[in-house]
N, C-alpha and C positions, 0 to 999 in steps of 0.2 A: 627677655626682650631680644627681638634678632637683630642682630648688627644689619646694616645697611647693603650687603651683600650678598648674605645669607634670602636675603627676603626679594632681591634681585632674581639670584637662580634660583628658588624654589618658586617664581613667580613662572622664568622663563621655561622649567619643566613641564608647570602645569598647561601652560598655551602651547608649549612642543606636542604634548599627550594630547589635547584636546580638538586641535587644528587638525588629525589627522583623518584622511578621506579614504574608506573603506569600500570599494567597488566591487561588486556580485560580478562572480564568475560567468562566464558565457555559456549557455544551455546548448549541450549540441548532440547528437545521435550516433551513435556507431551501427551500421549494414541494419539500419533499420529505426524508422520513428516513434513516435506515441502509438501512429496507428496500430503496430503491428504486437506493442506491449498491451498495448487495450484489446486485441484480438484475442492476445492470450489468455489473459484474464477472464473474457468473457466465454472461453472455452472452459478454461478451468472448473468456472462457474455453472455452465452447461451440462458438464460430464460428471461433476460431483451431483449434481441434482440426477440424473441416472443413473451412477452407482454404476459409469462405464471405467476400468478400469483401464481405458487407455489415458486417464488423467493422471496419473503417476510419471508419465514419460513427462508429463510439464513441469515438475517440481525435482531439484537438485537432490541429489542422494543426503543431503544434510539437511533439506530445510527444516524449517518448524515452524506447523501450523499449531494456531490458536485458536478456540472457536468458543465464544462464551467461557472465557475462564478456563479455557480443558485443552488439552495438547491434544493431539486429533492426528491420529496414524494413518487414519483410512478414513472412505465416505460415510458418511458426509463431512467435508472436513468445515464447511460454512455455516456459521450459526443460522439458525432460523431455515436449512432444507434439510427434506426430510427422503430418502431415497422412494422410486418409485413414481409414483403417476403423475409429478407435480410437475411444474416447467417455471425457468426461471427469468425472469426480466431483468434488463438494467434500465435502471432507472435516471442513472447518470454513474460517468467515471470521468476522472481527468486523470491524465496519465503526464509524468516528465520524466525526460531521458538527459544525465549526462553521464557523458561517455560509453562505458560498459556497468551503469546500475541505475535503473530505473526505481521508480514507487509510481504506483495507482490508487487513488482514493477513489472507491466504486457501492453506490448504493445500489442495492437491488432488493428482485423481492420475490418469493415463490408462492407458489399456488397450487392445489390440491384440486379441482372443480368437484372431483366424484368425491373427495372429506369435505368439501365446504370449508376450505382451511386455508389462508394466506397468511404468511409472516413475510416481515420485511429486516434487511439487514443491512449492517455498511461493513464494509472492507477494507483495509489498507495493506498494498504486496510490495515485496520489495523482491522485483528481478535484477539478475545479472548476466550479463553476455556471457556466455561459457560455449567456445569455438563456434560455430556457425547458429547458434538460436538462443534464444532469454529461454531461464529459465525462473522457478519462483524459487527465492531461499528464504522467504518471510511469510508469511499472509498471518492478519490478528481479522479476523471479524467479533463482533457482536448483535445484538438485537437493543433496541431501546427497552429504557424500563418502561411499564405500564404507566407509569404517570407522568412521560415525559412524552411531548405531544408528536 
């Protein structure tokens, strides 16, 4: 049984703990917004699907990509492109910046016309401001499974 005290302050602990108001940090951009992390992205995007290997300048000497399950060294580093004749859409991306590290969630999707071949993929990058431009230190893509619509 708790003394009449005990049952006071472990009351007043739990409404101290519970009362308290937890406020989201403020979303803000360094020497550059969403737009210019979604540029990059869709560059990255762009160049891995041609297999131009000026898309190595966009990614940090350390990052790690992932691409269906497989670490991915070189092009194509996005699941679902295939290097070559194909060209790549986005299909949508949202981008958020705070301070010096971004992420972008980006669907897209490639196309082959002369294989008759389109796959579609989604994205998730995580840049970081490193001296004057983002670069990517993350990207995970995948493709959907077949039975998911």
């Amino acid at each position: 049984m708790l003394r009449p005290y005990r049952f006071i302050v472990a009351v007043s602990v739990l409404i101290a703990c519970t009362t308290h108001t937890i406020r989201p940090r403020e979303v803000t951009a360094v020497g550059g917004g969403t737009a210019e992390v979604e540029a990059l992205v869709r560059l990255a995007l762009t160049l891995d699907a041609a297999g131009d290997r000026r898309a190595d300048t966009l990614y940090a000497p350390d990052a790690v990509v992932v691409g269906n399950a497989r670490i991915r060294l070189a092009a194509p580093r996005f699941a679902g492109i295939a290097i070559g004749a194909g060209r790549v859409t986005i299909r949508a991306a949202n981008a958020t910046v705070e301070g010096r590290v971004a992420w972008v969630l980006v669907d897209y999707g490639w196309v082959n016309p002369a294989e008759r071949r389109a796959e579609v993929g989604r994205a998730t990058l995580i840049c970081e401001r490193r001296g004057e431009s983002w670069k990517i230190v993350h990207a995970h893509s995948s493709q959907p499974l077949p039975w998911e619509p």
